[in-house]
C-alpha positions as CSV (number, residue, x, y, z in Angstrom):
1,X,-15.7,41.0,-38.4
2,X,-14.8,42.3,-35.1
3,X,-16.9,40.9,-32.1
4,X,-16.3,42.1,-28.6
5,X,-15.6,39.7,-25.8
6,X,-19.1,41.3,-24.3
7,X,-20.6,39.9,-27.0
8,X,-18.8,36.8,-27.1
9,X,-20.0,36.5,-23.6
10,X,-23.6,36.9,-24.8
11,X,-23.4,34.5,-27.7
12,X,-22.1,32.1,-25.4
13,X,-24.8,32.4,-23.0
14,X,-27.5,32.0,-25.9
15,X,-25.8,28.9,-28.1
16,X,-25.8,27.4,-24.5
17,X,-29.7,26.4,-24.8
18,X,-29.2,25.4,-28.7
19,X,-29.0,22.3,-30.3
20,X,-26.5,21.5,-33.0
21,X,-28.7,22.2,-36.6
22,X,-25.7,20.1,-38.7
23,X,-23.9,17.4,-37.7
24,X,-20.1,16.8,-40.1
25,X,-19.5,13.3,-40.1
26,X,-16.0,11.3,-40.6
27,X,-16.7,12.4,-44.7
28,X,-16.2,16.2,-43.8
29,X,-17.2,19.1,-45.3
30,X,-19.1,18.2,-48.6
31,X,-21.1,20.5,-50.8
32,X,-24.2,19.5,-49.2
33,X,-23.1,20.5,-46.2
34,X,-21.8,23.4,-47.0
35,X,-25.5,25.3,-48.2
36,X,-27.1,23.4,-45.2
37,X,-24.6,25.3,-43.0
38,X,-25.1,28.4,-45.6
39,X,-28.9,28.4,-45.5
40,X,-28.6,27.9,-41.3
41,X,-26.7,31.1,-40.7
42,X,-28.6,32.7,-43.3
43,X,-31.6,32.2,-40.6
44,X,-30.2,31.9,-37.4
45,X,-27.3,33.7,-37.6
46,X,-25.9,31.5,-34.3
47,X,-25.5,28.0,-35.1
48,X,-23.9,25.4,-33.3
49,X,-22.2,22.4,-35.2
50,X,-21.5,19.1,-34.3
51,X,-18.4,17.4,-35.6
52,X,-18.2,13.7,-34.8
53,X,-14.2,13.1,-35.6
54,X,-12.2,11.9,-32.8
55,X,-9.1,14.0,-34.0
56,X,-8.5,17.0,-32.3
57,X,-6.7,18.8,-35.0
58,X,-9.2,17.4,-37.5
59,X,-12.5,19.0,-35.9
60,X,-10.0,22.7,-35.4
61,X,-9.4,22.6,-39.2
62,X,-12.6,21.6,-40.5
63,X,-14.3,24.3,-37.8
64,X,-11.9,27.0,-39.8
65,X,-12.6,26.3,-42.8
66,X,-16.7,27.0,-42.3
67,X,-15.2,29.9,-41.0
68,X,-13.5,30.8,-44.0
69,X,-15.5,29.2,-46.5
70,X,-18.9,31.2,-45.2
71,X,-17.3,34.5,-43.7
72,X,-18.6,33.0,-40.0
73,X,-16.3,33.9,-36.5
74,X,-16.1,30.8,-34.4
75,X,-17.2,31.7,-31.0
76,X,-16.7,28.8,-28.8
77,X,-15.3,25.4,-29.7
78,X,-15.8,22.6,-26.8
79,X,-14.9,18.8,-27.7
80,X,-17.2,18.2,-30.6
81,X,-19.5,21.1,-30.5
82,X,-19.1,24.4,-32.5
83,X,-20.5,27.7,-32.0
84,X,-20.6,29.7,-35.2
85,X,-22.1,33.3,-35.8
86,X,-22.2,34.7,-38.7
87,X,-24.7,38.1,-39.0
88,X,-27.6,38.2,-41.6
89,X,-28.5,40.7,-44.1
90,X,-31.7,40.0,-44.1
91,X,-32.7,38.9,-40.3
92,X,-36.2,37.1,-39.9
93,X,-37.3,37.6,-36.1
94,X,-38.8,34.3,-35.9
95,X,-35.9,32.0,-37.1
96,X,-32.9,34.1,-35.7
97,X,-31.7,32.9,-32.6
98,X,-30.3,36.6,-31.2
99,X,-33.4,38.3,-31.7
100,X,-35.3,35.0,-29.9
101,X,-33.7,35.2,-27.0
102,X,-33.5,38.9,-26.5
103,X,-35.9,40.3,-24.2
């Protein structure tokens, strides 16, 4: 999946007003997880995710593999907050956050 920094830019600008819809604790990714994160991309297609481990390297691997486990591109990454877009077959206007804050 190819995204242009244009679009980049606009995703940015968007996940800037969201909240985080799943918070990864010190337990990491568990299956759980995993369809919550599923089922939030399936609707919002932009997602931001909260990581609460201290470790640096920790948060940068676990943010790769949601990436690679649920064929997402990480947009932004900033201290414990993810940005994560991932485009939807089936887009529902009223839950997907692109077409929300479109004009």
């Amino acid at each position: 999946m190819l995204i242009s920094n244009q679009q980049k830019k606009n995703f940015r600008a968007i996940g800037h007003n969201l909240k985080p819809i799943v918070t990864i604790s010190h337990k990491g990714l568990t299956a759980s997880i995993g369809h919550e994160i599923d089922r939030a991309l399936n609707d919002h297609e932009l997602i931001k995710i909260k990581i609460n481990t201290r470790d640096r390297e920790n948060r940068k691997e676990i943010t790769n593999q949601i990436c690679e486990q649920h064929d997402a591109k990480c947009i932004q990454s900033i201290g414990y907050i993810a940005l994560v877009y991932r485009p939807s077959k089936n887009t529902d206007p009223k839950l997907s956050n692109l077409t929300q804050a479109s004009p």
